[in-house]
N, C-alpha and C positions, 0 to 999 in steps of 0.2 A: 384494389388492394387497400389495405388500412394502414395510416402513418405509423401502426403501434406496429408493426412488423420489425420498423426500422428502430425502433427504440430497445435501451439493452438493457438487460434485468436491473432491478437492483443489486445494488454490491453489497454480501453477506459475507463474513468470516466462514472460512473453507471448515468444514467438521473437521477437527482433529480424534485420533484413536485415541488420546487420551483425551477425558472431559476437561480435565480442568489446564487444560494447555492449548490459548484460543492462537489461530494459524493466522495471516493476513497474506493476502497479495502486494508485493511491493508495489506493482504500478496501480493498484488501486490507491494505495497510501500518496503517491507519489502522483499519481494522475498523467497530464500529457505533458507534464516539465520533465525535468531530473533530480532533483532534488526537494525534500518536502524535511519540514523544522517538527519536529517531536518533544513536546516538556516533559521531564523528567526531576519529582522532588523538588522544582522550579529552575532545573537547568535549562538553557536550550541545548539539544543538538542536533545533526544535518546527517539526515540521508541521502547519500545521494547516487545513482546510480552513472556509472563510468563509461567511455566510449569503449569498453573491453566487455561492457555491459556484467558486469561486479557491482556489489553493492558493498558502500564504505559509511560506516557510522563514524563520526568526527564530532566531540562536544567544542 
C-alpha cells in the first residue's frame, strides 16, 4: 500500500451557489485546537469553537 492513501486532500474553500460568497470549513480554519485568531481592518479576533461545539466570534 502507498503512504499517500493515508494523507488528506488538500483544504479548499467548499464551492459556494453563489460565486462571489467564498464558504470555509471552521475546523479547517481552526485545525486540531479550538480556537484560531482572524485580523480584521487590523483588529484581532477569536474563533473559537465551544464544548456545546457552537461557534463564538469575540474581538
Amino acid at each position: 500500500m502507498s503512504d499517500q492513501q493515508d494523507e488528506e486532500p488538500p483544504s479548499l474553500p467548499i464551492p459556494s451557489p453563489q460565486p462571489f460568497l467564498k464558504q470555509y470549513v471552521a475546523r479547517e480554519l481552526i485545525g486540531q485546537g479550538v480556537e484560531a485568531i482572524i485580523i480584521h481592518d487590523g483588529e484581532r479576533y477569536r474563533l473559537r469553537i465551544t464544548n456545546n461545539n457552537k461557534l463564538i466570534l469575540t474581538k
